[in-house]
Every structure is written in C-alpha cells, then in structure tokens.
C-alpha positions in Angstrom: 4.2 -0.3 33.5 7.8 1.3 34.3 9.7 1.7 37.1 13.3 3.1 37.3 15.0 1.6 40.4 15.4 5.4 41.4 11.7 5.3 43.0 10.2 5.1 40.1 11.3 8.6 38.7 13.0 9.9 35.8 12.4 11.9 32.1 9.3 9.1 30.7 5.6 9.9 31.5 4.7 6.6 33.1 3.8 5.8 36.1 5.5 6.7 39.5 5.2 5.2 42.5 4.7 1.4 42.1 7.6 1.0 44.6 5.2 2.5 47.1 1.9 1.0 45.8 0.1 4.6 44.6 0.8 5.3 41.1 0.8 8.4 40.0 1.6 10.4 37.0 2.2 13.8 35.8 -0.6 15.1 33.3 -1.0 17.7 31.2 -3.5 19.4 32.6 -2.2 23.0 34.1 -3.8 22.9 37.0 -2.8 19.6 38.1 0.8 18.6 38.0 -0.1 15.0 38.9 -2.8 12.7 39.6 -3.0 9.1 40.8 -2.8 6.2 37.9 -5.3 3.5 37.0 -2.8 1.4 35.0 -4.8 -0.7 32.8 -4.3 -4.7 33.4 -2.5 -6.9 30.8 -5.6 -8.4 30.2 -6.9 -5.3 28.7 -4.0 -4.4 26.4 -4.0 -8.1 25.3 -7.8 -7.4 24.0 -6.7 -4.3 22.7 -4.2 -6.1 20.2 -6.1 -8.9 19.2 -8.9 -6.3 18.1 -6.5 -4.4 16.2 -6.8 -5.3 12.6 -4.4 -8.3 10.7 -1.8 -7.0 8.7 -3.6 -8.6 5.7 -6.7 -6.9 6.5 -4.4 -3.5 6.5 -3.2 -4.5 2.9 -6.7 -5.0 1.7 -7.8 -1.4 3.1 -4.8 0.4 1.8 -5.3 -1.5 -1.5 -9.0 -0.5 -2.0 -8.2 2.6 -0.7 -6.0 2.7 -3.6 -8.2 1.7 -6.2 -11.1 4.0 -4.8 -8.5 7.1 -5.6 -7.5 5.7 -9.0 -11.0 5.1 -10.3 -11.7 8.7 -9.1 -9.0 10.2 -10.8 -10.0 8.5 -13.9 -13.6 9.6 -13.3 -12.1 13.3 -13.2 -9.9 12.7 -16.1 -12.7 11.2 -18.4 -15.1 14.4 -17.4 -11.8 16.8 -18.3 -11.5 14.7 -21.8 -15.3 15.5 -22.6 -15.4 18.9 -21.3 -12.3 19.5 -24.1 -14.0 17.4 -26.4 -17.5 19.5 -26.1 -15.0 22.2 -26.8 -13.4 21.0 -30.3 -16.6 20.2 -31.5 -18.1 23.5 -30.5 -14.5 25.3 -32.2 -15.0 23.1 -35.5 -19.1 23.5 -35.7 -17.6 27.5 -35.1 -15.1 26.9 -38.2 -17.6 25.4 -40.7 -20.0 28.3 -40.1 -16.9 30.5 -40.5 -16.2 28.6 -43.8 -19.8 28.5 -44.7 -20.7 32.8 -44.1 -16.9 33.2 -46.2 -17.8 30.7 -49.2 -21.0 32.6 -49.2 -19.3 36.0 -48.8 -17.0 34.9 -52.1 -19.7 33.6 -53.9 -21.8 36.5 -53.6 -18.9 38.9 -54.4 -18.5 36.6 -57.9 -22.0 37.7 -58.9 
C-alpha cells in the first residue's frame, strides 16, 4: 500500500485514503471515477510469491520450450528435404524416359 504524506494523493494508481481509514482508488471504468479499495493482506501476496514458479523451474520451461521448437523445425526441414527429394527422383525417372524415347528415336532413324 502507498501513501504520499499529501493525504494520500498524487500521479500512482494506489490507494487513497489510508490516512482517513477508507481506501479508495480511481478505476478505469467510465462511469465510475472511483471506488472504495479492498487492499489485499500481506499474507496473500506472500502466498502469491511462493506459488510463483523457481527460477530453475523457469529455466527448465524455457529450455524445453526450446527444444519443442527445434525438434519442430527439424521435423519441417526433414519433410522439405523429402518433398525435394520426391522431386529429383521424379525429374531423373523424367530424364531416363527422355533418354530412353531419344536412344529409341536414333536407333530407329539408323534403320
């Protein structure tokens, strides 16, 4: 909680007030400028950072996060190198029928 020694006013958005014993804030909402505070306890913010996770635990997420996109990009690299593969082997199987109609073309002009 925050309170300037000028009653609790000032350019932050927390609460207002204390000095008084009703908080209240400013929200966002339009249609109401301000509305009174339910602060939560120290207790509660303590519980919220001891849930949030170690900064080993964020290491091991961003590092199988990591290896999740590599072994997809490989995936998607492997599929592009058979796809151009399939394509060679069409172009050559193309090329030896090419080979094969000319040879045959030449031999039958020979006769």
């Amino acid at each position: 909680m925050y309170e300037k020694k000028e009653e609790g006013l000032g350019d932050h958005n927390y609460c207002r007030g204390a000095k008084y014993g009703a908080l209240w804030c400013y929200t966002t909402n339009p249609k109401k400028n301000w509305d009174y505070c339910d602060p939560i306890s120290k207790e509660e913010v303590d519980k919220m950072i001891s849930e949030l996770p170690s900064a080993e635990d964020l290491a091991l997420l961003k590092a199988k996060e990591a290896a999740e996109k590599a072994a997809k990009e490989e995936a998607e690299a492997e599929a592009k190198l058979k796809a151009f593969e399939k394509k060679i082997a069409e172009m050559i199987q193309m090329m030896k029928l090419a080979a094969a109609a000319h040879a045959a073309a030449e031999k039958e002009a020979d006769k």
